[in-house]
N, C-alpha and C positions, 0 to 999 in steps of 0.2 A: 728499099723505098723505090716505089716508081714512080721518076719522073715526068710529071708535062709541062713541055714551053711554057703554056701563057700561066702556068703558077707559079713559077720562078723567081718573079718579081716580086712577086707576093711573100717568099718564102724567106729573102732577100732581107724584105723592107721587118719582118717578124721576128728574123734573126737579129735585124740590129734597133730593133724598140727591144728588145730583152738584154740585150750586151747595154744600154742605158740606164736600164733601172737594176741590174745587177752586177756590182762591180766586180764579181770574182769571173765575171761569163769573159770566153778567149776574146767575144769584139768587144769587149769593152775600152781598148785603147789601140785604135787602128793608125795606122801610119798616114798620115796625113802628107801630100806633097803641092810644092807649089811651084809655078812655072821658072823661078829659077833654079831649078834641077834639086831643091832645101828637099833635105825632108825631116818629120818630128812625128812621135807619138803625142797623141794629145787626148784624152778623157770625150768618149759621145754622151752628149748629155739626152739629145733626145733624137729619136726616128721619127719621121711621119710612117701612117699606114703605106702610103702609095712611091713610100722615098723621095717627096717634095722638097722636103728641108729635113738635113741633118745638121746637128747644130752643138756645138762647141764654145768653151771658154776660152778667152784671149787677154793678155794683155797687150791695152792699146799702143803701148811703146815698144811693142816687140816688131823687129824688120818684117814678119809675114803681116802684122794688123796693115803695115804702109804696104805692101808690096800688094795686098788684096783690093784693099780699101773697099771702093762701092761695084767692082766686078771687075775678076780675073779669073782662070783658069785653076782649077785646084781637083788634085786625086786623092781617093781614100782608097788604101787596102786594108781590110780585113780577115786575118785568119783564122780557125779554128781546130786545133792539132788531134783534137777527139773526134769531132765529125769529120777531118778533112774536106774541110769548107772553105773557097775563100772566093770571096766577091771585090772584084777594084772595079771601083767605081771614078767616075766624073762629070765634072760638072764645073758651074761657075760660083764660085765664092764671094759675100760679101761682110765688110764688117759693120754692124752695129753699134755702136754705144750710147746712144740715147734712144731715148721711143721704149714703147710702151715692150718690145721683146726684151731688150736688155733690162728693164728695171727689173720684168717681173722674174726672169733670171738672175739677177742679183737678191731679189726678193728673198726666190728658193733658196740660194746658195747657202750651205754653213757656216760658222765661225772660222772654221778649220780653212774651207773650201775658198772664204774671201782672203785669209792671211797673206797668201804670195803678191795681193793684190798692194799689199803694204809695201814692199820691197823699195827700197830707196832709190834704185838704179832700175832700170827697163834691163827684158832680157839682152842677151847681146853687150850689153855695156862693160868695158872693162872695169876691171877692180883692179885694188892695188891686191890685194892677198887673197886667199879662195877665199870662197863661202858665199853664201844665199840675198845678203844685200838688205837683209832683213830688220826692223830696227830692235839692235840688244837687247832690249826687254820687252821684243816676242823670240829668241832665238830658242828659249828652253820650255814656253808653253803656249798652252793654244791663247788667241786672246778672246775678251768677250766680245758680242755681239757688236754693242756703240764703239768699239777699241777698233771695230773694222770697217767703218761708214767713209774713212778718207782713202779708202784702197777703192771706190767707187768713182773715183777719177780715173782710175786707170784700168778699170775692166769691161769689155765686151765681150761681145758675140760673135764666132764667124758663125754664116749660117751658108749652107753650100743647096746648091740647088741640082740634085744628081739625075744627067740626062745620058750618061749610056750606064753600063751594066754587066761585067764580066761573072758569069757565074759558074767556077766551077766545082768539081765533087772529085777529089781522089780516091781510085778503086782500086783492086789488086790486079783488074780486066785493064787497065788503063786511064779511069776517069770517062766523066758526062761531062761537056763545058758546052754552057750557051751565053751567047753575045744580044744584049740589046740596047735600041735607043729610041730618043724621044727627039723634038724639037723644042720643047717648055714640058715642064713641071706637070702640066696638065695635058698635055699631049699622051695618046693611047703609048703605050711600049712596042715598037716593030725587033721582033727578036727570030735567032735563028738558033740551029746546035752549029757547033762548029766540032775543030779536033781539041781536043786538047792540049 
């Protein structure tokens, strides 16, 4: 494959709208970090074309939803062990939970996909004994659809707004890596190669 600069972004933003709608794809659960040095895998629910907004499910009582809240610092790595591909990204994170983005995300979302939203306790919360925090009779099945409308209290969106761009390719020559950034979302990409 030969690569040019200013497609990169492109190639970037392409790779992770397909790790969103295909859950077995390697970005489909990139490591998420957040300024206090946390880090977590979390589910990409969607890419924009140009990497304006990537965007993830949260619960709202989990320490990152408080730690984000309406804008903070937050890194996404993504890798891919077939292509040898990975892109760390950042940019500034917000959470949602009301407005018209998180409904219709909750909208989408499955039976399955709202249940953790059930959970009695917020992530982080001790328990007296292991386990999920789940109430007993959802622990052995999925629940219906109305069975998960009170877990709508407790679910958002971070939605990340990604202003630089680390992109690289590992080779058997040593790798291609180029670095870019933006000022906003809408701002052109200023990118470079670097070494790897």
């Amino acid at each position: 494959m030969v690569l040019d600069l200013e497609s990169l972004p492109g190639d970037a933003a392409q790779r992770l709208a397909e790790a969103a709608r295909n859950r077995r794809h390697a970005m489909h659960t990139p490591v998420i970090g957040t300024s206090d040095g946390d880090l977590r895998i979390m589910v990409l629910r969607e890419a924009h074309a140009d990497l304006a907004c990537l965007r993830f499910h949260t619960d709202l009582r989990s320490p990152k939803a408080v730690l984000i809240g309406q804008g903070a610092a937050v890194s996404v790595l993504a890798y891919d062990p077939v292509e040898r591909v990975q892109l760390r990204m950042k940019g500034t994170g917000r959470i949602e939970h009301e407005g018209p983005v998180a409904d219709a995300a909750w909208a989408c979302a499955a039976a399955s996909s709202r249940r953790c939203y059930l959970a009695e306790a917020g992530p982080g919360a001790e328990l007296g004994r292991p386990g999920s925090a789940l109430p007993e009779a959802l622990l052995d099945r999925a629940p219906l659809l109305e069975e998960t409308l009170p877990g709508r209290a407790h679910f958002a969106v971070l939605l990340v707004e990604v202003l630089s761009l680390d992109w690289l390719r590992l080779t058997h020559r040593g790798g291609e890596r180029a670095r870019f950034a933006r000022s906003h979302a809408a701002a052109p990409w200023e990118g470079a190669w670097v070494a790897p």
